[in-house]
C-alpha positions as CSV (number, residue, x, y, z in Angstrom):
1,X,70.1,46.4,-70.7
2,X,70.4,50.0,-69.1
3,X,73.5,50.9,-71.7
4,X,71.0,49.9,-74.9
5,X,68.9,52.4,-76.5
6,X,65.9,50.9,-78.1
7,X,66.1,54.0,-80.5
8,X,68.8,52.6,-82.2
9,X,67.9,49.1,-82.7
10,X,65.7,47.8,-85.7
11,X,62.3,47.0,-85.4
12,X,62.4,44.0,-84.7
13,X,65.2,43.8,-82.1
14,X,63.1,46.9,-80.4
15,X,60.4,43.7,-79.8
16,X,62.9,41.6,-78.7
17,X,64.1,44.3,-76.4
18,X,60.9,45.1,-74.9
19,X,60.2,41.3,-74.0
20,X,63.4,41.0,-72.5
21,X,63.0,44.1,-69.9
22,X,59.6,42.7,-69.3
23,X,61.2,39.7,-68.5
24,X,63.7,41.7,-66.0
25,X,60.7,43.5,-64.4
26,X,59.3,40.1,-64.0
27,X,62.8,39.3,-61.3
28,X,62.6,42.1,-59.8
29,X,58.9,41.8,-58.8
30,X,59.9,38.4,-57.3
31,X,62.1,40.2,-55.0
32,X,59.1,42.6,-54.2
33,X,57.4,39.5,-53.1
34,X,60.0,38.7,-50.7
35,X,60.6,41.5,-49.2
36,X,56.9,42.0,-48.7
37,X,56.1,38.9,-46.8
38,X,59.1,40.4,-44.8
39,X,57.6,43.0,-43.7
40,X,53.9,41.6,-43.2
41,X,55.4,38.3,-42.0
42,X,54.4,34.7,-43.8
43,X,50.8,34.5,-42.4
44,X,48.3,37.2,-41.5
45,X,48.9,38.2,-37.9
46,X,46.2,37.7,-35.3
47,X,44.6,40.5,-33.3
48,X,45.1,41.5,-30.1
49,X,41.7,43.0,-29.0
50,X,38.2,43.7,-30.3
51,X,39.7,46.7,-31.6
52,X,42.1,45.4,-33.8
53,X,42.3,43.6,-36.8
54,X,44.4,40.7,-39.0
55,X,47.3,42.8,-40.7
56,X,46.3,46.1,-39.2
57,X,49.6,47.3,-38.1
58,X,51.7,45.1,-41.1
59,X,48.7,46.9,-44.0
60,X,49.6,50.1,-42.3
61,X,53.5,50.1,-42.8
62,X,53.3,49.0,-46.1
63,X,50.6,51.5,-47.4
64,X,52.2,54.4,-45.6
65,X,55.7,53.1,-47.1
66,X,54.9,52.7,-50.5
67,X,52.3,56.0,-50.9
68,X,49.0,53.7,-51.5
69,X,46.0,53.0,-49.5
70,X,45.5,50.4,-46.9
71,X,43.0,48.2,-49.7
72,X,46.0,48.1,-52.1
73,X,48.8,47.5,-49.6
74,X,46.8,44.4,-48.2
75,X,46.1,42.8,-51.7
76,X,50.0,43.2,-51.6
77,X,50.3,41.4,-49.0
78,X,47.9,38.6,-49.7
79,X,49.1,38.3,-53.2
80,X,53.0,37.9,-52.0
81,X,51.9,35.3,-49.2
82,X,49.9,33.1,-52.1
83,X,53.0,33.0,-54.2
84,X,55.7,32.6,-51.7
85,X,53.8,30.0,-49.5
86,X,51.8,27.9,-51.2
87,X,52.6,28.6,-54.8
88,X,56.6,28.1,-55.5
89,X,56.5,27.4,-58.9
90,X,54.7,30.5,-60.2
91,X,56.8,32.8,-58.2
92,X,60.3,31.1,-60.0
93,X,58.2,30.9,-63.3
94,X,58.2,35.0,-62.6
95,X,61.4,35.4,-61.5
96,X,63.2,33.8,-64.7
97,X,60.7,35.8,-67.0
98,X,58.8,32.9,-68.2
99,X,55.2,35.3,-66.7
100,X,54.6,38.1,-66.3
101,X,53.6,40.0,-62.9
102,X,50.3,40.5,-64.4
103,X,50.0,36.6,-65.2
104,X,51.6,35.8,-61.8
105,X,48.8,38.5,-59.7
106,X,46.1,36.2,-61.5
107,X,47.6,32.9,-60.7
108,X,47.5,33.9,-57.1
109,X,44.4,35.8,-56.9
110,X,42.5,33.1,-58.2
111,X,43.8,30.3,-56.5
112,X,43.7,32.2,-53.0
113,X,40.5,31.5,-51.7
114,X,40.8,27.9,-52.8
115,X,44.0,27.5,-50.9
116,X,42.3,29.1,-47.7
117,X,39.8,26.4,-48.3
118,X,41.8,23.6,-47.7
119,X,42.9,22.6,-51.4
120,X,44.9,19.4,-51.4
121,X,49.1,20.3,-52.2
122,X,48.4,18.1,-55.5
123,X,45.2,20.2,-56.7
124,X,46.7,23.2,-56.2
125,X,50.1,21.8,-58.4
126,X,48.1,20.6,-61.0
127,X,46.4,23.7,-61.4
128,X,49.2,25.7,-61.1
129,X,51.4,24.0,-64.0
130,X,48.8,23.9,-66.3
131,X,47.8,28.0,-65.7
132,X,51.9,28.7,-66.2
133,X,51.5,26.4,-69.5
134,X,48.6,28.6,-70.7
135,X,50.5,31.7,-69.9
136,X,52.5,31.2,-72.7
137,X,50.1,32.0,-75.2
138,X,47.3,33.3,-73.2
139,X,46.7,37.2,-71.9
140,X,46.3,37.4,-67.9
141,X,42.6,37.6,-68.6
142,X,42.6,34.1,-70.3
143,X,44.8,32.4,-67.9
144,X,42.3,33.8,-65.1
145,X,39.6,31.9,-66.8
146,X,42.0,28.7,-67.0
147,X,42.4,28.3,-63.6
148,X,38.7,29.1,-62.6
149,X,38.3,25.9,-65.1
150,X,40.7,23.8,-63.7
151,X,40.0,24.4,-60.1
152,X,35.9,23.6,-61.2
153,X,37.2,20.3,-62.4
154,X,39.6,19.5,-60.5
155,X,38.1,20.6,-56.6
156,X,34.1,20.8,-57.3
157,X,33.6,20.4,-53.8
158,X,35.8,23.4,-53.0
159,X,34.4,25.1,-55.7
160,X,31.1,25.3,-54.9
161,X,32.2,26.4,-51.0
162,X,34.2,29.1,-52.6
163,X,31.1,30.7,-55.0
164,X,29.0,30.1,-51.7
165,X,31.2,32.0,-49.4
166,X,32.1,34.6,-52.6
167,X,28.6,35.6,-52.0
168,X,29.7,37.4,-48.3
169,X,31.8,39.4,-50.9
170,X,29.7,41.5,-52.0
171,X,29.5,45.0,-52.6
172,X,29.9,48.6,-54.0
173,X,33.3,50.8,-54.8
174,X,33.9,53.9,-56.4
175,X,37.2,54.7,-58.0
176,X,38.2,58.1,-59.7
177,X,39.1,58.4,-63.3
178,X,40.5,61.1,-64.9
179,X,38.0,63.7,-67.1
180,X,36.0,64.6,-64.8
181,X,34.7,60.5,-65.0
182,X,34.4,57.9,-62.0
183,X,33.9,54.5,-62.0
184,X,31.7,52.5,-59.4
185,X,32.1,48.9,-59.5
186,X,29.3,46.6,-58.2
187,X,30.7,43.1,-57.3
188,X,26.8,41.6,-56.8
189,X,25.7,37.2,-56.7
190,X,25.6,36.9,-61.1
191,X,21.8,36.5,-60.8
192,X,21.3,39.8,-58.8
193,X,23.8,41.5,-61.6
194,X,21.4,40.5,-64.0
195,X,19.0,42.0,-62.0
196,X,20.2,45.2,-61.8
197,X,21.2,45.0,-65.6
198,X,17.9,44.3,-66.7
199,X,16.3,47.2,-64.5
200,X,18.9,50.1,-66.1
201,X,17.4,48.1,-69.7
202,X,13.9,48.8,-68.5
203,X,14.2,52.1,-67.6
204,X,16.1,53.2,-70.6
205,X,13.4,51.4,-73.1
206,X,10.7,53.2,-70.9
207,X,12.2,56.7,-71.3
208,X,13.1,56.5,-75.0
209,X,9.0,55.2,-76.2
210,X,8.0,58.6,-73.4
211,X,10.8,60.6,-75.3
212,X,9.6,59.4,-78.6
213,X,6.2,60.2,-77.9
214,X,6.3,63.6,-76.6
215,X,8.5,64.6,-80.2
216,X,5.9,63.0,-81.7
217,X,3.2,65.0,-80.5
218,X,5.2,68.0,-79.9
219,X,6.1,68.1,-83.7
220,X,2.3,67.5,-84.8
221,X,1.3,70.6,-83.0
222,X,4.3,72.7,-84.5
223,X,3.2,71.4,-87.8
224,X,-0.3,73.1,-87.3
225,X,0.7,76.3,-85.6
226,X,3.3,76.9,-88.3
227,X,0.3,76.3,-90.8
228,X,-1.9,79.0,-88.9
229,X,0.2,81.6,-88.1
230,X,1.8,81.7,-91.4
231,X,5.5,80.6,-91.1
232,X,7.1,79.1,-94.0
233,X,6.6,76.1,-95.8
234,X,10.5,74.9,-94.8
235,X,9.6,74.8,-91.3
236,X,6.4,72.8,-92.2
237,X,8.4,70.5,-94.2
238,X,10.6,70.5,-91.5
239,X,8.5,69.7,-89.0
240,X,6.9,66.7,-90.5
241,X,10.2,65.4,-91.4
242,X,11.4,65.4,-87.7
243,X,7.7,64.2,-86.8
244,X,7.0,61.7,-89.0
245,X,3.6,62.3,-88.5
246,X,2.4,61.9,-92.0
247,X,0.7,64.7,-92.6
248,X,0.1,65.8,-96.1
249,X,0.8,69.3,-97.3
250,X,-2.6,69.2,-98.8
251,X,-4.2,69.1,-95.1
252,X,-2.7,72.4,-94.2
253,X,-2.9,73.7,-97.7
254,X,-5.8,76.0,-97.5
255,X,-3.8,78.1,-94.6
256,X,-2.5,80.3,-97.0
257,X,1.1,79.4,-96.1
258,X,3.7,80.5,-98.8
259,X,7.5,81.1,-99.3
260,X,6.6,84.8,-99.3
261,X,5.2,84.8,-95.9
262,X,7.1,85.5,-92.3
263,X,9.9,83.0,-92.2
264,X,11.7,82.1,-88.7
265,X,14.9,84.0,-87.4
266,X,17.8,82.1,-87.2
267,X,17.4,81.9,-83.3
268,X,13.9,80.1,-84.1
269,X,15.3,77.8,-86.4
270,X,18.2,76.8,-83.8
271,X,15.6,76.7,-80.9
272,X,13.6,74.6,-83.0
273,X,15.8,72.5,-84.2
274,X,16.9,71.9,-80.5
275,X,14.0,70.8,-79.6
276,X,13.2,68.3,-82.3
277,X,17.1,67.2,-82.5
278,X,17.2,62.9,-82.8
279,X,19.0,61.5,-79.3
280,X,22.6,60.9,-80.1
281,X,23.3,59.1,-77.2
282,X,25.0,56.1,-77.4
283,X,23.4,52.6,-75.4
284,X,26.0,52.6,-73.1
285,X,25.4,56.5,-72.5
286,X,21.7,55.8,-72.1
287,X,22.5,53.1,-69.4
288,X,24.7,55.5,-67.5
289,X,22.4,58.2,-67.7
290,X,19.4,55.8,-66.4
291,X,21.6,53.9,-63.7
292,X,22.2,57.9,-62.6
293,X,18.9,59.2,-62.4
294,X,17.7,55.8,-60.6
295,X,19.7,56.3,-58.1
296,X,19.0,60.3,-58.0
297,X,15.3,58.9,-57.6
298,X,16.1,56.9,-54.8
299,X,18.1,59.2,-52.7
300,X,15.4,62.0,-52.9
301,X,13.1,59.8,-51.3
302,X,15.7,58.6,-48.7
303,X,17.6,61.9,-48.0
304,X,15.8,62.7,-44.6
305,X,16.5,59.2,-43.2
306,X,19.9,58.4,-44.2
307,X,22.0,61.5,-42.6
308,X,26.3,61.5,-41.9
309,X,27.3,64.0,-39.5
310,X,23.5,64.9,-38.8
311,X,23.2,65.9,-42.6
312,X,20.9,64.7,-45.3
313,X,22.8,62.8,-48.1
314,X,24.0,65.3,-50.3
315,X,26.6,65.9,-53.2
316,X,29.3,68.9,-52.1
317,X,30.8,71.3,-54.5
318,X,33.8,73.7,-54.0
319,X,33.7,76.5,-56.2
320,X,35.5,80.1,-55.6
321,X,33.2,83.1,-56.0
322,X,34.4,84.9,-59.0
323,X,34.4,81.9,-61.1
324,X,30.8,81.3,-59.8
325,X,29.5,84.6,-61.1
326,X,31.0,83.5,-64.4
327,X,33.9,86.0,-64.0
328,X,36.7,83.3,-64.0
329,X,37.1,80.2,-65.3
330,X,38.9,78.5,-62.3
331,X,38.2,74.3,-61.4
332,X,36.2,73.7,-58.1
333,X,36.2,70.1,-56.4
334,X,33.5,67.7,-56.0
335,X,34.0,66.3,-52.5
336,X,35.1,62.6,-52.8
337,X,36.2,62.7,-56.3
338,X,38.4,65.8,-57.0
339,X,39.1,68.5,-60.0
340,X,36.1,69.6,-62.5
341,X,36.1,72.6,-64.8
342,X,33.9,75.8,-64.1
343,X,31.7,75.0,-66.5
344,X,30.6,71.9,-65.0
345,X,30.8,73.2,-60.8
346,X,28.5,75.7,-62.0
347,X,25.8,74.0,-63.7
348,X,26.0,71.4,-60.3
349,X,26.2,74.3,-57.9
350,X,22.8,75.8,-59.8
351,X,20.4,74.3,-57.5
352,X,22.3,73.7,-54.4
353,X,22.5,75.4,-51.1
354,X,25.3,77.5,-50.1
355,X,27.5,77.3,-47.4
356,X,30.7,80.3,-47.1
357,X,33.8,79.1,-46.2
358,X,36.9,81.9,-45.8
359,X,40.2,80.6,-46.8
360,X,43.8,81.8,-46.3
361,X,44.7,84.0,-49.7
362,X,48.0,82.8,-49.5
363,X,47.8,78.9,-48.7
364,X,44.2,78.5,-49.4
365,X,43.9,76.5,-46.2
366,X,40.4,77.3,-44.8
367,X,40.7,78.9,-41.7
368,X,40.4,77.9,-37.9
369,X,38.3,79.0,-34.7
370,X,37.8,77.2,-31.5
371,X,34.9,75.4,-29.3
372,X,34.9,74.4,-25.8
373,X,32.5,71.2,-25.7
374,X,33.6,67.5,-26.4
375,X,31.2,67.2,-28.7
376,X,31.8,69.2,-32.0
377,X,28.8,71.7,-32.9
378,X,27.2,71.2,-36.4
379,X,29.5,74.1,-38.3
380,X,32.7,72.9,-36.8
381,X,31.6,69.4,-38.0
382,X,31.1,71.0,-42.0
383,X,34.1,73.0,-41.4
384,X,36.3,69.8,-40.6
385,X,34.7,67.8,-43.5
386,X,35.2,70.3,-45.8
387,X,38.8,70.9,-44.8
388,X,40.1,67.2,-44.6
389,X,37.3,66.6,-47.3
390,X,39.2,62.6,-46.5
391,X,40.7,60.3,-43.8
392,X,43.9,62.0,-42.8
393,X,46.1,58.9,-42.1
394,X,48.7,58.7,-45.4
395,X,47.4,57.5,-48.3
396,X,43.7,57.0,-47.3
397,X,40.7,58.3,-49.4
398,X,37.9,57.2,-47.0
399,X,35.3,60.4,-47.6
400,X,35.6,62.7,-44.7
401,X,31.7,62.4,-44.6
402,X,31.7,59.0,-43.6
403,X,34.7,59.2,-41.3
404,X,34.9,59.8,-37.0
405,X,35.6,63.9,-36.6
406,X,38.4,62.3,-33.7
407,X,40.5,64.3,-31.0
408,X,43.9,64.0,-32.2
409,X,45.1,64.7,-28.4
410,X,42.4,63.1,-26.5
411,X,39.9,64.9,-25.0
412,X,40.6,63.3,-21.7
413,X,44.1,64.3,-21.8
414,X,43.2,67.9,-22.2
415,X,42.9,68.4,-26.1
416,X,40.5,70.9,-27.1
417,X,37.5,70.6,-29.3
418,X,38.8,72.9,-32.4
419,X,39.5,73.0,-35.9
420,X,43.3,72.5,-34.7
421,X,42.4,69.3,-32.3
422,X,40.4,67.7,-34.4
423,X,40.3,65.4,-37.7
424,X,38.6,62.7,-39.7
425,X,40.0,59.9,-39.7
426,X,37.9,56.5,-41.1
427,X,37.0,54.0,-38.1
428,X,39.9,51.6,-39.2
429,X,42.4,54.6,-38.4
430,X,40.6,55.4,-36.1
431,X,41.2,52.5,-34.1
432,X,44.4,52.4,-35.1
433,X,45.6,55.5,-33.4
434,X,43.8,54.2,-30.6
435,X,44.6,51.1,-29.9
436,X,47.5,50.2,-33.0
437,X,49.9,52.1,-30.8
438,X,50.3,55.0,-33.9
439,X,50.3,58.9,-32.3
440,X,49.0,61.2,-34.4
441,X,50.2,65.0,-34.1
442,X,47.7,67.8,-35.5
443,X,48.2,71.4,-37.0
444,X,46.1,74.5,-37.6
445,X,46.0,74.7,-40.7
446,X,45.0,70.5,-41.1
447,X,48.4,69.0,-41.7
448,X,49.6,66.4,-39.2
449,X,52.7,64.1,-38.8
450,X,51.9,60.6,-37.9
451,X,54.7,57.7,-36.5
452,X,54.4,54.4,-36.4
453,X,54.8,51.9,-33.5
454,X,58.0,51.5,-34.6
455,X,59.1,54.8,-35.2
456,X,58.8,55.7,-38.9
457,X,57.2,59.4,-39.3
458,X,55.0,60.4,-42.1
459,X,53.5,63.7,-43.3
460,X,50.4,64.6,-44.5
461,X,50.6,68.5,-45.5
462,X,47.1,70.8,-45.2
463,X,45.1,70.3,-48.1
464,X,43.9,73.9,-49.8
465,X,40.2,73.8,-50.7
466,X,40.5,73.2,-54.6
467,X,43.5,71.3,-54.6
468,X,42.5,67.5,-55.5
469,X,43.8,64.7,-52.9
């Protein structure tokens, strides 16, 4: 396979190609499987304390290993343990190319809670060989729907326990796109979906009759003043047009308006065109925009209660000065998301309040001082969220804002309250450095080196201010 070069096939052996290195990919990823559940062990592993929990230490390996965060290294893991122990057929199906890996992830994801339900060896058969028969033909997506199908009609008893206990599921994610774009995901009970749904469609039908309204009678009052202080009869015309107000040109007639009188400037025409310019937002825009401004309503009325590290809820730009005055053109950061152009830090950092942070010119590291008290005072706090701006265990994105500010050496061992002690790390790392047996070394400048219990080491460099992580 390696010594072909599609380039110089036909077209259609180029086709035949490509499905036969899918099919390849689809082998290897059974071994990936394997060695997996190697690693993390056939079932999940129990915990040990109250400060531990299943697949800590076996997630941790994995995600550190492979460069990905702890969420993705445990579906991973739960994934390989659906196919290799309780779902034989789909994992051979993969490993002689007859599915995909994308076909074989659905298969298991589906079927997992059902088999951690009880499903009878004969249900959970059936369902499999008639989801690998549908494969065939079918896109992931379909086959997804398939099994959801068969496992209604086959186990309704286990069905309905699995929606009931889906409900517990529940919640919110945001993930970062590129484009300066983000998604946040909402996994919400169907009926409160459509609630939520059917509260963006409210408020956007709401705003567009206000919206329509105030053109409306915006443009009706443009329509007389341009009457009465003698513009032109194009803006007149123009005006009604955008208005649709139906006003005849014999009801401003006698204002003695004529093509000889004062007509606007170009700026006028462009500012008045502005103003009067038809939304060309799309519907999905429009829902965006409302689900956005909903929420911006609701944290203004919130922001004094709901505080992390003894702050108000608040949004934090990163933004050098010189580009801020307009005299460069260099990205900031938007803490827990990453890289935006200048254009777009400065029209957020308009309104905002300003704290100055000093960085190294060379590294762009932000720079260190020290405190004497366990607890870390309010600007050490900022200056340690702003520096880590995330969890600092490998691979996590866990905002630094709602993370622990922990002693890397522990206080009670005689590590110091600073900037070159101290670290976010989320509570699961937390604990994990704690009590998971992982030691965590700290630099100056941020970085740290981590090791595992059983002796792997990892690095996490410093991270410079308007770099993204």
């Amino acid at each position: 396979m390696v010594a072909i070069d599609p380039e110089d096939l036909s077209r259609g052996a180029r086709v035949d190609y490509l499905s036969a290195v899918e099919r390849q990919t689809g082998w290897l990823q059974a071994l990936i499987q394997r060695a997996i559940v190697a690693v993390a062990g056939a079932e999940p592993s129990e915990a040990d304390g109250i400060y531990e929990g299943v697949d800590d230490a076996e997630r941790e390996d994995i995600s550190a290993a492979l460069r990905m965060s702890g969420n993705s290294a445990q579906y991973k893991i739960d994934i390989a343990r659906s196919l290799i122990n309780t779902l034989p057929n789909t994992c051979s199906a993969l490993a002689t190319g007859e599915i995909s890996p994308a076909h074989a992830n659905v298969i298991a994801r589906e079927t997992a809670a059902a088999i951690r339900e009880g499903l009878p060896k004969e249900a959970i058969e059936r369902i499999e060989e008639s989801a690998i028969a549908h494969a065939e033909f079918h896109t992931p997506a379909q086959v997804g729907n398939k099994v959801r199908t068969m496992l209604a009609q086959v186990a309704p008893k286990e069905f309905e326990e699995i929606v009931v206990r889906a409900r517990e599921t529940r919640k919110v994610s945001m993930y970062r796109e590129s484009d300066g774009m983000a998604t946040v995901v909402a996994i919400l009970p169907a009926e409160d979906a459509q609630t939520v749904m059917s509260a963006i469609e409210n408020f956007v039908i709401r705003a567009n009759r206000r919206d329509e309204e105030a053109r409306n009678h915006a443009a009706k009052a443009e329509i007389i003043r341009a009457a009465f202080i003698g513009r032109a009869p194009s803006t007149y015309e123009n005006a009604k047009r955008k208005s649709g107000a139906g006003v005849s040109g014999a009801g401003v007639s006698g204002a003695g308006v004529s093509g000889e009188q004062i007509k606007m400037t170009p700026e006028e025409e462009a500012a008045f065109s502005n103003e009067y310019a038809p939304d060309l937002r799309t519907m999905d825009m429009k829902r965006a925009d409302a689900l956005s401004e909903i929420a911006g309503i609701a944290v203004s009325l919130s922001a004094d209660e709901a505080k992390s590290h003894r702050r108000s809820v608040s949004v934090n730009v990163t933004i050098d000065l010189p580009t801020l005055l307009g005299l460069k053109e260099n990205p900031g950061q938007l803490a827990g998301y990453g890289v935006l152009p200048a254009q777009i830090m400065r029209a957020l950092a308009g309104e905002g309040k300003w704290r100055r942070f000093i960085t190294d010119p060379n590294t762009g590291t932000l720079l260190d001082y020290g405190r004497d008290s366990y607890q870390p005072p309010q600007d050490l706090v900022d200056y340690l969220i702003a520096r880590d701006r995330t969890c600092r265990f490998p691979g996590c994105r866990q905002s630094a804002a709602r993370a622990d500010i922990d002693h890397a050496e522990a206080w009670e061992d005689g590590g110091e309250t600073s900037a070159a002690n101290l670290g976010a790390l989320c509570r699961r790392h937390h604990r994990m450095k704690t009590h998971g047996g992982w030691k965590l070394t700290s630099s100056e400048d941020g970085s740290c080196n981590w090791e595992s219990p059983d002796g792997h080491r990892y690095f996490v460099p410093a991270r410079p201010v308007l770099d993204a992580v």
